[in-house]
C-alpha positions in Angstrom: 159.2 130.0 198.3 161.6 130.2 201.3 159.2 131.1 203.5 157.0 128.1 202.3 160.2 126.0 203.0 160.8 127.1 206.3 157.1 126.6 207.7 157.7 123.2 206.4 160.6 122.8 208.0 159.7 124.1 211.2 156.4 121.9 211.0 158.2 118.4 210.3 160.6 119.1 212.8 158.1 119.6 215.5 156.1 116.7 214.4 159.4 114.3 214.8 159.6 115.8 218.4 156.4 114.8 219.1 156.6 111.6 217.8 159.8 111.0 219.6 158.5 112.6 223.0 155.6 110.1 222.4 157.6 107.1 222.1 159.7 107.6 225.3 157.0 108.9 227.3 154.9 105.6 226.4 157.9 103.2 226.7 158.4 105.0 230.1 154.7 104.4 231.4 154.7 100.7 230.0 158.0 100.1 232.1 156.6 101.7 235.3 153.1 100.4 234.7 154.9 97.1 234.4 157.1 96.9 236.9 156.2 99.3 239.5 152.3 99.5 239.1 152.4 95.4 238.9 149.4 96.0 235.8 150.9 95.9 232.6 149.1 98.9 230.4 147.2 97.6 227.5 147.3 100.3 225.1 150.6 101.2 225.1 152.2 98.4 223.1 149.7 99.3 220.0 150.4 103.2 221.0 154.1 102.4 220.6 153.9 100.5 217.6 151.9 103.0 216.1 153.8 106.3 216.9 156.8 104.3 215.9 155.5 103.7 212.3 154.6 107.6 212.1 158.0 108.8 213.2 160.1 106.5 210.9 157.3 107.9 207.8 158.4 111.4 209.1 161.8 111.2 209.2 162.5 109.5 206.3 159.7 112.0 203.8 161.9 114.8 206.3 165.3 113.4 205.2 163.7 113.1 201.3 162.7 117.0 201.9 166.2 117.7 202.7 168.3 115.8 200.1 169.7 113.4 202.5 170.6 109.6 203.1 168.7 107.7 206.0 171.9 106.0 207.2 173.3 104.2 210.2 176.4 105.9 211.3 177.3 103.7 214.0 180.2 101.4 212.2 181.3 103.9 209.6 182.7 106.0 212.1 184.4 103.5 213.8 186.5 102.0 211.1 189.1 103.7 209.6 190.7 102.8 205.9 189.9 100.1 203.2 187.1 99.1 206.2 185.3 102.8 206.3 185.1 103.0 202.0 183.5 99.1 202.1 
C-alpha cells in the first residue's frame, strides 16, 4: 500500500508541475505575443483558463489526499495575538 501511495504521490505532484509550468509559460507567450509581437494570441486566454481550472482540481483532490487545509497564509502570518487566532 505504500508503494501504491508513493506512485500517487509522485504522479499528482508532477501533474501540478505541469499545470503550473503551463500557466506561466502561456501567461508568458500572451504577454510577449501582446506586447512585443503587436498580435494578441487567441488561444491562450481559453488555454489559461483551462489549465487554471485543472490545477486548482489538482491541488485541492492533492491537498484532500494528504489530509490538509487549502488555506491562504498570507495574513495569518502577519498578525500576531488575538488578530492571528480570529
Amino acid at each position: 500500500m505504500k508503494k501504491v501511495n508513493k506512485v500517487i504521490d509522485t504522479v499528482m505532484r508532477f501533474l501540478m508541475a505541469v499545470a503550473m509550468f503551463a500557466l506561466i509559460a502561456g501567461g508568458f507567450w500572451q504577454i510577449f505575443s501582446r506586447w512585443i509581437l503587436r498580435n494578441p494570441s487567441t488561444f491562450t486566454d481559453e488555454f489559461l483558463r483551462y489549465i487554471l481550472i485543472w490545477a486548482s482540481m489538482l491541488g485541492s483532490a492533492y491537498c484532500f489526499y494528504k489530509d490538509q487545509h487549502l488555506a491562504l497564509d498570507l495574513l495569518k502570518d502577519r498578525t500576531k495575538g488575538a488578530g492571528r487566532i480570529i
